[in-house]
LUMKE-353124 format. One record per residue (C-alpha): residue number from 1; x, y, z. Coordinates in steps of 0.02 Angstrom, whole numbers, plus 50000, padded with zeros to 5 digits. Layout:
// LUMKE-353124
REC num    xx    yy    zz
REC NUM     X     Y     Z
...
This chain:
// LUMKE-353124
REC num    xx    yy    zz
REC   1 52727 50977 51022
REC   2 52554 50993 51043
REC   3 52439 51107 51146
REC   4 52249 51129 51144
REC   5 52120 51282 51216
REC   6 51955 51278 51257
REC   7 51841 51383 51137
REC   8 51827 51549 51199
REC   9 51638 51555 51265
REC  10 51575 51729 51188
REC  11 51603 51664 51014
REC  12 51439 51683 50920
REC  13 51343 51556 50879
REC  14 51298 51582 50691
REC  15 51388 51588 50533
REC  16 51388 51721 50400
REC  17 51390 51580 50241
REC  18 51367 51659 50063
REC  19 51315 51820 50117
REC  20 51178 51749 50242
REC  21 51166 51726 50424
REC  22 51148 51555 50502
REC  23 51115 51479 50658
REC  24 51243 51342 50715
REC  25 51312 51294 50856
REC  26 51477 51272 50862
REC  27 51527 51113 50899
REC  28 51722 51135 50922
REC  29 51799 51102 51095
REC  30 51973 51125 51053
REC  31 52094 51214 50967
REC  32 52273 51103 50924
REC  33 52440 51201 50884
REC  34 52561 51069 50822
REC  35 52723 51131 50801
REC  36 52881 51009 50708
REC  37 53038 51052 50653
REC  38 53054 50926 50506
REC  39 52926 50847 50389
REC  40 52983 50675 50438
REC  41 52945 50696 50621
REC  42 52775 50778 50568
REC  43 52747 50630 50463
REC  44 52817 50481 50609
REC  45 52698 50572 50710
REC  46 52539 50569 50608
REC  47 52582 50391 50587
REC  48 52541 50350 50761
REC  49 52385 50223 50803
REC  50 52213 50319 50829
REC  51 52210 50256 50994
REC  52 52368 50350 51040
REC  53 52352 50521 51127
REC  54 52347 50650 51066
REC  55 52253 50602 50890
REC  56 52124 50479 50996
REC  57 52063 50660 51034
REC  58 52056 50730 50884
REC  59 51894 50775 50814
REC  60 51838 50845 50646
REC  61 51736 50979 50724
REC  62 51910 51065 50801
REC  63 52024 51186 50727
REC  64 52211 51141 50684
REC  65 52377 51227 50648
REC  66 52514 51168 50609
REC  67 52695 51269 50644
REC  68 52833 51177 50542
REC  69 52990 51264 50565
REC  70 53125 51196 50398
REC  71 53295 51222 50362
REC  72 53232 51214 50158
REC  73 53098 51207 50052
REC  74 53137 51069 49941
REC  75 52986 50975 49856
REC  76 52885 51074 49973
REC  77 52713 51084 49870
REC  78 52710 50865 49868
REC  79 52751 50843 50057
REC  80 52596 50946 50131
REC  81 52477 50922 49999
REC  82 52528 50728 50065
REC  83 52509 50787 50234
REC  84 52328 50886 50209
REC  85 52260 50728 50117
REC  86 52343 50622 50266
REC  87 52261 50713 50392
REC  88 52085 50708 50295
REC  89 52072 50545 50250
REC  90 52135 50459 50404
REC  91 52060 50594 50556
REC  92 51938 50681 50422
REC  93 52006 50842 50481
REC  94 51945 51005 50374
REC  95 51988 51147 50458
REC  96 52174 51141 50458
REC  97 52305 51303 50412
REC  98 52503 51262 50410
REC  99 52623 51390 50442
REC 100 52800 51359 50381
REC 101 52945 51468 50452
REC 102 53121 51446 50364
REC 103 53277 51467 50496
REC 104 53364 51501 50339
REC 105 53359 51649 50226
REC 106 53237 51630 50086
REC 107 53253 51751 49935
REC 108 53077 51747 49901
REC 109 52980 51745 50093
REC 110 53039 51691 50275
REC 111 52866 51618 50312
REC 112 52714 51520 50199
REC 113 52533 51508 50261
REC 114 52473 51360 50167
REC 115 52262 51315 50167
REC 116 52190 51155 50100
REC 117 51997 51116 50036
REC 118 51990 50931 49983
REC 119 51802 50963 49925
REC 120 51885 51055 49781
REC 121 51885 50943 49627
REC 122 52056 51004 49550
REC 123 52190 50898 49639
REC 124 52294 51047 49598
REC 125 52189 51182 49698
REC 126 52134 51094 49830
REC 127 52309 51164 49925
REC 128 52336 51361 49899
REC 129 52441 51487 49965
REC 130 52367 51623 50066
REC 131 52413 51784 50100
REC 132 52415 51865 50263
REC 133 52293 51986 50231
REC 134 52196 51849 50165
REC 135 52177 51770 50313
REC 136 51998 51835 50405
REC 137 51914 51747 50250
REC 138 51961 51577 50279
REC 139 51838 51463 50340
REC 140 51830 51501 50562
REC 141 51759 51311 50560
REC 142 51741 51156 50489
REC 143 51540 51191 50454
REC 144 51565 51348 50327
REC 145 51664 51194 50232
REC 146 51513 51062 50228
REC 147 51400 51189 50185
REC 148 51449 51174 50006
REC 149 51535 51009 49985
REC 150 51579 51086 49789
REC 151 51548 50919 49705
REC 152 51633 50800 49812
REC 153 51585 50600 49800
REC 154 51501 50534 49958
REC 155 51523 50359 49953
REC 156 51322 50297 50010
REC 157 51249 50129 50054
REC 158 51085 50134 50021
REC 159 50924 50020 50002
REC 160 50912 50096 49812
REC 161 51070 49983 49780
REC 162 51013 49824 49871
REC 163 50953 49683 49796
REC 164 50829 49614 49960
REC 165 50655 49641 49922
REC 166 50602 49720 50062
REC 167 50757 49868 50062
REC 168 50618 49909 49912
REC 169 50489 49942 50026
REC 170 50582 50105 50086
REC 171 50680 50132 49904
REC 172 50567 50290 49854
REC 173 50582 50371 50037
REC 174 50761 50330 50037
REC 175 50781 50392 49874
REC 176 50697 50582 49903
REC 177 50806 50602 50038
REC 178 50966 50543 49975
REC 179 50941 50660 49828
REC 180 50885 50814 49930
REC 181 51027 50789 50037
REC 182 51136 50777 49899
REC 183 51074 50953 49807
REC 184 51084 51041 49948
REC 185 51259 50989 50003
REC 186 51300 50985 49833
REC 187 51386 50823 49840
REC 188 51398 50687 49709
REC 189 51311 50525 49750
REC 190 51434 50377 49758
REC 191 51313 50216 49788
REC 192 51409 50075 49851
REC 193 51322 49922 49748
REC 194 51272 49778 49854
REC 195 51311 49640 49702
REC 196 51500 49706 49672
REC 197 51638 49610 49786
REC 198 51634 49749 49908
REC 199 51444 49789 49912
REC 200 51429 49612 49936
REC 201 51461 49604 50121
REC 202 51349 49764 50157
REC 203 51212 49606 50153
REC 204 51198 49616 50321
REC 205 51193 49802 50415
REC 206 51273 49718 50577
REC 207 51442 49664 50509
REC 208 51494 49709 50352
REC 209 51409 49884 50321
REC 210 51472 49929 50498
REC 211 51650 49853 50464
REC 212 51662 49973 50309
REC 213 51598 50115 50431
REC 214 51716 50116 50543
REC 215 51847 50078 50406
REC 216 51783 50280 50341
REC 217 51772 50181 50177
REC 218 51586 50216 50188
REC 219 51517 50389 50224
REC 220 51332 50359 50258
REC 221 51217 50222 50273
REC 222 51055 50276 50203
REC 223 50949 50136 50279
REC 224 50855 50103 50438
REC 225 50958 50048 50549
REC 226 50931 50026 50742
REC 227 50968 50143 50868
REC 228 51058 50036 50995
REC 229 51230 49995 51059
REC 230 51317 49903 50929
REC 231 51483 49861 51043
REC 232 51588 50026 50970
REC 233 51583 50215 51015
REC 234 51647 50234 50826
REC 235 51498 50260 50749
REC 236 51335 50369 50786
REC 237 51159 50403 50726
REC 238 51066 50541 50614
REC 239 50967 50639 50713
REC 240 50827 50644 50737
REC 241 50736 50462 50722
REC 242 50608 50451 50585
REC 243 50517 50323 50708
REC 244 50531 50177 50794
REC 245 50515 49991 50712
REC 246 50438 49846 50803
REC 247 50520 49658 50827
REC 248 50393 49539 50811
REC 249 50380 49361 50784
REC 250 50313 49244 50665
REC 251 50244 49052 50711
REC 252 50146 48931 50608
REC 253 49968 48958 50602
REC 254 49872 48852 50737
REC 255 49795 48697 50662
REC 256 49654 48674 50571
REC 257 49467 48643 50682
REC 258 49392 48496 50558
REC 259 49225 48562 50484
REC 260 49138 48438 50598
REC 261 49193 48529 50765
REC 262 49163 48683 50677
REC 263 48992 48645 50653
REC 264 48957 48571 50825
REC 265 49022 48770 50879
REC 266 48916 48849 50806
REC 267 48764 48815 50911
REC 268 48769 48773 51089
REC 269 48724 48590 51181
REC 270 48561 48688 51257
REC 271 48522 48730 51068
REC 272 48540 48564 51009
REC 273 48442 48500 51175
REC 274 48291 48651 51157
REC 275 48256 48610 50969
REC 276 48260 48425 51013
REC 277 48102 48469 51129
REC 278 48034 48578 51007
REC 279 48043 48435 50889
REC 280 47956 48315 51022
REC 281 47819 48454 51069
REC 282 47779 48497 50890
REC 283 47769 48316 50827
REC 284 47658 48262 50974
REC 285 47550 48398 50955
REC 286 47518 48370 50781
REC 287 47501 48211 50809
REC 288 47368 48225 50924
REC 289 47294 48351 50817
REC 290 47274 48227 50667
REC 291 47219 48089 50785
REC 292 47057 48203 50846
REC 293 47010 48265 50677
REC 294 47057 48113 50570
REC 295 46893 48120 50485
REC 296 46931 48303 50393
REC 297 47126 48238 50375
REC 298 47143 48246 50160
REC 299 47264 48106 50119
REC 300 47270 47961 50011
REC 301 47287 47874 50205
REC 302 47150 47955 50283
REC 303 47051 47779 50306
REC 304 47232 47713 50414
REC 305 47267 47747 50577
REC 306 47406 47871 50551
REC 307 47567 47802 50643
REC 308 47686 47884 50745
REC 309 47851 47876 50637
REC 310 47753 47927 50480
REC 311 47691 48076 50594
REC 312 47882 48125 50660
REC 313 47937 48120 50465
REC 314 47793 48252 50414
REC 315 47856 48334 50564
REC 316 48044 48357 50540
REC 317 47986 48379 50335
REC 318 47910 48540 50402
REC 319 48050 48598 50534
REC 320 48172 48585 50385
REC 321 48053 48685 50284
REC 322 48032 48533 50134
REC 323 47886 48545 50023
REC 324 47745 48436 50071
REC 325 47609 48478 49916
REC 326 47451 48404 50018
REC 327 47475 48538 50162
REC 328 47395 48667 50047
REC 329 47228 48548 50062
REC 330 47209 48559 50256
REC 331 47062 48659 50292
REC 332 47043 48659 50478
REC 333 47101 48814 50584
REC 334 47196 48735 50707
REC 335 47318 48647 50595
REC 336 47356 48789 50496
REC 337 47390 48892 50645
REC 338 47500 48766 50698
REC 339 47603 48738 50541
REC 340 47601 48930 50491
REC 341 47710 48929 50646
REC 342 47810 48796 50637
REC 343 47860 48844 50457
REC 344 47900 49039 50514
REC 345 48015 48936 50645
REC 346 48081 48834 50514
REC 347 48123 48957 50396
REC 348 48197 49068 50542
REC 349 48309 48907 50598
REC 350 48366 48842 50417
REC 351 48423 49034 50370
REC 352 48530 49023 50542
REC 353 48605 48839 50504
REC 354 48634 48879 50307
REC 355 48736 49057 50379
REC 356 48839 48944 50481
REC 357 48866 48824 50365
REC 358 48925 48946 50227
REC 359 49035 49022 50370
REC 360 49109 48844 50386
REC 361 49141 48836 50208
REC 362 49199 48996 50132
REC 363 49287 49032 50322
REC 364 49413 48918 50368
REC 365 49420 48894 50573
REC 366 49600 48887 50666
REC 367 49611 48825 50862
REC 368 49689 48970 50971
REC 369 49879 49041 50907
REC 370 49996 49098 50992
REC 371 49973 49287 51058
REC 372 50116 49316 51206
REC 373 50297 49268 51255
REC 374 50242 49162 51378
REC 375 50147 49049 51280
REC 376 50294 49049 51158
REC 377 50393 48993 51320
REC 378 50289 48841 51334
REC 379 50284 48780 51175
REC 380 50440 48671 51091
REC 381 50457 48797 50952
REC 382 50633 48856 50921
REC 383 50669 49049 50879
REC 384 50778 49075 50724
REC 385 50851 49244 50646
REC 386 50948 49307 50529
REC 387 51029 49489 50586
REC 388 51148 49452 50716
REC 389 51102 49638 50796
REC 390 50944 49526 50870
REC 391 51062 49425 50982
REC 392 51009 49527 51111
REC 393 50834 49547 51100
REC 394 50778 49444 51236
REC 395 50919 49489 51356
REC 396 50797 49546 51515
REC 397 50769 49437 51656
REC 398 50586 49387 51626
REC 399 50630 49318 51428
REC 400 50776 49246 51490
REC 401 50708 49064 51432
REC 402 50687 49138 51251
REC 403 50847 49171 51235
REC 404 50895 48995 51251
REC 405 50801 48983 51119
REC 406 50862 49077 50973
REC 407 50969 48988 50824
REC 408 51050 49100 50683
REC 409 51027 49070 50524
REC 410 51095 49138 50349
REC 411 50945 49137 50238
REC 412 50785 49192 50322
REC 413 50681 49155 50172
REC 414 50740 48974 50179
REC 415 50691 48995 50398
REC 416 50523 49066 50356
REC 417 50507 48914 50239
REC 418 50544 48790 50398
REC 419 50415 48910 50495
REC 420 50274 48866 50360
REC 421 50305 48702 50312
REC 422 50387 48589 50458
REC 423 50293 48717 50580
REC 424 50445 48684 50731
REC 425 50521 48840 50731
REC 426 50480 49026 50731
REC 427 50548 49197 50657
REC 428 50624 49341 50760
REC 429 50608 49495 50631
REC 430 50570 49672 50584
REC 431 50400 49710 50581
REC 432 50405 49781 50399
REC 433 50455 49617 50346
REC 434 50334 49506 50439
REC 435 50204 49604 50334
REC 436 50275 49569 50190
REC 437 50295 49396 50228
REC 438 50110 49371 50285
REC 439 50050 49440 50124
REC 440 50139 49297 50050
REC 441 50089 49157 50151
REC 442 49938 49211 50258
REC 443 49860 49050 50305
REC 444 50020 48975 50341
REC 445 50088 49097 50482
REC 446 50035 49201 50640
REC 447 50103 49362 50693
REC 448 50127 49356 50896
REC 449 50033 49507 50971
REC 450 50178 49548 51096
REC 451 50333 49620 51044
REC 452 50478 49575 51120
REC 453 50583 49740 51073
REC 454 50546 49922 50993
REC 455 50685 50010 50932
REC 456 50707 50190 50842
REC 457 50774 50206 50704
REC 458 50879 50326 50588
REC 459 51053 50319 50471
REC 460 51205 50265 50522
REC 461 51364 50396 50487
REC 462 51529 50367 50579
REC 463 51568 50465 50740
REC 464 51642 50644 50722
REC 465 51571 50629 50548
REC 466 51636 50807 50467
REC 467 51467 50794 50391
REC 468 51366 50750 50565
REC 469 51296 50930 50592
REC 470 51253 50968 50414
REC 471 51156 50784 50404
REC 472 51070 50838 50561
REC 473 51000 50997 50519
REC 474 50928 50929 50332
REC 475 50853 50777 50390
REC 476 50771 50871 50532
REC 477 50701 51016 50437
REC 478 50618 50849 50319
REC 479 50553 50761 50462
REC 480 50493 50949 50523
REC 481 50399 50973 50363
REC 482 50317 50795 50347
REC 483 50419 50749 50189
REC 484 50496 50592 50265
REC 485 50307 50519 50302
REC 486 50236 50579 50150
REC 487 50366 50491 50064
REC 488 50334 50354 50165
REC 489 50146 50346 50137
REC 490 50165 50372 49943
REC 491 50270 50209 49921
REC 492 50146 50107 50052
REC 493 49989 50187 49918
REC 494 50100 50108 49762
REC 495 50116 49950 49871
REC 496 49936 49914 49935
REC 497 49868 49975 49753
REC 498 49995 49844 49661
REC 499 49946 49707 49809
REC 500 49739 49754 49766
REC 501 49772 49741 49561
REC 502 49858 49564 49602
REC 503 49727 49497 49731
REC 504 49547 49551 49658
REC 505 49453 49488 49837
REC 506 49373 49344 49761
REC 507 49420 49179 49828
REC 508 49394 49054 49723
REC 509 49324 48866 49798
REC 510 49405 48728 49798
REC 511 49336 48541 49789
REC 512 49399 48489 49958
REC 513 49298 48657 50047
REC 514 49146 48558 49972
REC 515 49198 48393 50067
REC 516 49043 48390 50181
REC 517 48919 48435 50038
REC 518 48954 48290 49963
REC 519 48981 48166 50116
REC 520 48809 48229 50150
REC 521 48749 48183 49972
REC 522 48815 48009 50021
REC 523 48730 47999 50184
REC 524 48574 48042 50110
REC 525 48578 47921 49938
REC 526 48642 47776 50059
REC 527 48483 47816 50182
REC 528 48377 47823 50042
REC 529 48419 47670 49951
REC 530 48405 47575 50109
REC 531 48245 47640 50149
REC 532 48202 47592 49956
REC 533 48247 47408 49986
REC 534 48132 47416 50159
REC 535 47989 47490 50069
REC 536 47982 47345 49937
REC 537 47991 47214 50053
REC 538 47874 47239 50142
REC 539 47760 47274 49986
REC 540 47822 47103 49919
REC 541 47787 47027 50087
REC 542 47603 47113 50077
């Protein structure tokens, strides 16, 4: 049989632990009286499914006693220290007392109260006899038991066992709390490795971690995980949420704008159009300058009329601030006005074209990415991922195309690969690792500026977790003192230093940035060499 109460509203809501006073709320519903009048039946009916009423009900937070009424007491110290452990391992239940009544005589008692600690290390204490006098200083509930788990192994999966780079991103914060947890639960750690045949399907958090979860062959998952629905009410969340983590995606950079477009950019049609005329005015002027004073001209060519090609060359020499020797010998005022300000324009201009053209060169120029969903709706690219918990990501109306879209894959290194290389596809991921990945190939990839999806996130524990409350109140008097961020800012420091010793900012040039320097060169030999050949023929033909 089995009955349940209510808890009994004016019990207090603190604990008296170790001498001290604490503040809990008590998180028991119910109370369970199970009463059998064999150990077989008790056993047959603790062999029932979970699912199976009463024990679907049964939490680890409640309060149990068990009545067994026996005709003997044969091998009686075996059978319920089978039955505690039964009722621990399979419902986690802590706060249990048994009661045995014998219909026959006993020469030593009628009745046996019988308590059981499984956070005791002796196998052979962890089931006692108590006496009735004894009995105000049990335990009233399950949290005066967690309080000190006494040694007990917690069996942890944790990013300080896994072998993914990026799990080491978080291994020092991980690792402070695990360990403070662990001191002041007094527990021993039991870290599930990720590389042993077990630890080996833990690779990815929405199967196999999970699986083992709900299996209670796992007591903890100390790595983010996010706070969704994960298709099971088995399993719950650490409260509260260190903060929330960002789902972003990753295309191939935009092509490359050639250097000649660049250059075009970088001044305007009326620029070009405006120092065109300025060209025109100045070598007119000058022109008509050297025509009206021709007799106080100095040059070797001062008895020729001077012509108007040879005029536009002196000109543009000037503009592009070249060094003509014989300027220093004109002595009238109004050409030296006039070429004083041509060659403050000049230098002005050639500063402003050189900038650019260093910008060009040291700079490299990409035509627009893409920044939104909807452009990534346009375009042919494919979305791949690699944590099936993303399935869902683009499950509202408005990214319903998207989802179309997505194709899972195994190895996201191997994706991210595709993403850089055959530039077809895209990455769905976690924001932490798109940073990481873009410090690794940062001319090769874009981050998109919209997110699709933002989710908190926290530990995983299994629901009704004896353990729930305790993991609560530690982890929120560390996010309440800033240790969870400062741990997280001390391993981001280590990170960005060990990045800045790696990369020391200079970027070295390669030959093929210096493609136009020398296409110029050619230009300007081939020009030259032609006009060469000119020159002499006509001084042959002469």
């Amino acid at each position: 049989m089995n009955t349940d109460h209510e808890q009994s509203p004016d019990v207090p809501n603190y604990l008296v632990i170790e001498g001290k006073v604490h503040e809990y709320p008590f998180e028991s519903e119910h109370s369970y009286l199970i009463v059998s009048f064999d150990e077989s039946s008790l056993f047959d009916f603790l062999d029932f499914g979970d699912d199976e009423y009463p024990m679907n009900e049964w939490k680890p937070q409640d309060n149990y006693l068990i009545l067994s009424v026996l005709q003997h007491t044969d091998n009686l110290s075996n059978n319920y220290k089978k039955l505690f452990a039964k009722l621990w391992k399979k419902y986690g239940i802590l706060n249990v007392i048994t009661i045995i009544k014998f219909l026959k005589h006993s020469e030593k008692q009628d009745e046996i109260i019988l308590a059981h600690n499984p956070f005791i290390t002796s196998e052979e204490n962890k089931m006692w006899l108590v006496d009735p006098e004894e009995l105000p200083t049990l335990p009233i509930t399950y949290l005066q038991r967690t309080w000190n788990l006494k040694g007990y192994e917690l069996r942890v999966v944790s990013s300080t066992t896994s072998t993914d780079d990026f799990d080491d991103y978080y291994l020092g914060r991980d690792e402070h709390v695990l360990h403070n947890l662990a001191k002041y639960m007094n527990f021993t750690i039991n870290l599930i490795n990720q590389t042993n045949e077990i630890g080996s399907i833990f690779g990815n958090i929405s199967n196999g971690a999970m699986e083992y979860l709900l299996e209670r062959q796992v007591d903890i998952i100390i790595k983010d995980v996010y706070i969704k629905y994960y298709g099971t009410n088995r399993i719950q969340f650490t409260m509260p949420a260190f903060y929330t983590r960002k789902l972003v995606i990753l295309v191939p950079k935009a092509e490359k704008v050639h250097v000649w477009k660049v250059i075009s950019k970088c001044f305007s049609t009326y620029f070009w159009i405006s120092l065109l005329a300025v060209f025109i005015t100045c070598a007119a002027l000058w022109y008509v300058l050297r025509k009206l004073h021709m007799k106080f001209y100095f040059s070797q060519s001062n008895h020729r009329p001077i012509s108007c090609f040879i005029n536009a060359v002196d000109t543009w020499t000037v503009l592009i601030t070249m060094v003509l020797p014989w300027l220093t010998r004109i002595t009238l005022t109004s050409q030296r006005i006039f070429l004083s300000t041509c060659i403050v324009f000049s230098v002005v201009l050639m500063t402003a074209f050189q900038s650019s053209l260093l910008d060009v060169i040291t700079h490299p120029h990409f035509h627009k990415d893409i920044d939104t969903l909807k452009q990534l709706d346009m375009s042919s690219l494919q979305i791949l991922f690699s944590d099936l918990n993303l399935f869902d990501t683009f499950e509202s109306s408005d990214l319903k195309n998207l989802a179309f879209k997505l194709n899972y894959v195994q190895d996201e290194w191997a994706a991210l690969t595709q993403v850089a290389t055959d530039k077809n596809v895209c990455l769905l991921t976690s924001d932490l690792k798109a940073q990481v990945y873009k410090r690794r190939l940062d001319q090769k990839l874009h981050l998109v500026a919209e997110t699709p999806k933002e989710y908190f996130v926290s530990y995983m524990i299994p629901t009704g977790s004896p353990y729930a409350s305790r993991l609560h109140n530690l982890l929120g008097r560390m996010v309440e003192a800033g240790l969870v961020r400062k741990w997280d800012q001390q391993i981001k420091r280590e990170k960005q230093s060990t990045a800045a010793s790696e990369d020391n900012g200079i970027s070295m040039l390669r030959l093929g940035d210096l493609n136009l320097v020398f296409f110029l060169l050619g230009v300007g030999l081939t020009l030259s060499f032609v006009t060469f050949l000119i020159e002499n023929i006509f001084i042959l033909k002469q």
